[in-house]
TIMI-272840 format. One record per residue (C-alpha): residue in three letters; x, y, z. Coordinates in steps of 0.5 Angstrom, whole numbers, padded with zeros to 4 digits, always signed. Layout:
ALAXYZ
...
***
This chain:
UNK+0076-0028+0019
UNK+0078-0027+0012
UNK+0077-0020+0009
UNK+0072-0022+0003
UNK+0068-0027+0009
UNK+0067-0020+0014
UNK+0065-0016+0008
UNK+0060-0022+0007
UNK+0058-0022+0014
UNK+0056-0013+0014
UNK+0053-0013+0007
UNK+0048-0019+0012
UNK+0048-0015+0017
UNK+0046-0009+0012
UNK+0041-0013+0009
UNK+0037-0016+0014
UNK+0037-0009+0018
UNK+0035-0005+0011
UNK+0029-0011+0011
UNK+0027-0010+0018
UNK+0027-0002+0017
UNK+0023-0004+0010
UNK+0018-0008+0013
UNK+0016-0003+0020
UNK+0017+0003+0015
UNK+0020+0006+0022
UNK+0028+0008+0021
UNK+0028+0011+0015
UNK+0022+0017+0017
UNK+0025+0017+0024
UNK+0030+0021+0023
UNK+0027+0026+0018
UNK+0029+0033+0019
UNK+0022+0035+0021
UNK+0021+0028+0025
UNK+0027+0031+0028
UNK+0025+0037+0030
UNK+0019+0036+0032
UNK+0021+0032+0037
UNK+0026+0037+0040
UNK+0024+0044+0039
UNK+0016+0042+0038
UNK+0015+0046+0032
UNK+0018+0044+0023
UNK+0022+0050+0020
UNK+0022+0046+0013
UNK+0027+0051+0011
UNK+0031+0049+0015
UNK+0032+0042+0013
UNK+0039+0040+0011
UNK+0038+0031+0010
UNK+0031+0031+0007
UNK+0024+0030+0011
UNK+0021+0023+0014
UNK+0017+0022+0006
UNK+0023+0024+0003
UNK+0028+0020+0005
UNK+0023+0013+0006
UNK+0023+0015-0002
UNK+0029+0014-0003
UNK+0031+0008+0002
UNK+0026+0005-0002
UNK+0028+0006-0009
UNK+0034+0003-0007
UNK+0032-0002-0002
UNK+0028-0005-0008
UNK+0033-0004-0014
UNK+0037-0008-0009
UNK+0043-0003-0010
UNK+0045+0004-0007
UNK+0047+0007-0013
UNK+0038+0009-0014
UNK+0038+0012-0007
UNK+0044+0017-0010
UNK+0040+0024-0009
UNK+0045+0027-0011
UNK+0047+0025-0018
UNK+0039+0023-0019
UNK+0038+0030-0022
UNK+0032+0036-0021
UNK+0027+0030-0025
UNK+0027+0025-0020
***
């Protein structure tokens, strides 16, 4: 397999995984901060939170899954706007 074909086949393989994460809205929040800390210590401590909450980061999976590119999902370099 040629490089470009095996860069084609992950970018496949992300995009379909993004769709089925997309369609269930189960991925992105399931991994939140808050998600993950009610699982394992029974209580949120927003404060706490170093990766976003289960809203915050289905928002921002969104954002780039329906522009179609990763650079809208870019929390970073968004701005205190967004």
């Amino acid at each position: 397999m040629t490089a470009a074909a095996a860069i084609m086949s992950r970018t496949t393989a992300v995009r379909e995984a993004a769709s089925a994460a997309y369609t269930s809205g189960s991925a992105a929040s399931s991994v939140g901060d808050d998600t993950l800390q009610k699982r394992e210590q029974g209580m949120v401590v927003p404060d706490s939170f170093t990766h976003g909450s289960s809203a915050q980061r289905v928002k921002w999976f969104r954002r780039g899954f329906e522009a179609g590119t990763t650079n809208n999902c870019d929390t970073f370099g968004a701005g205190a706007a967004l």
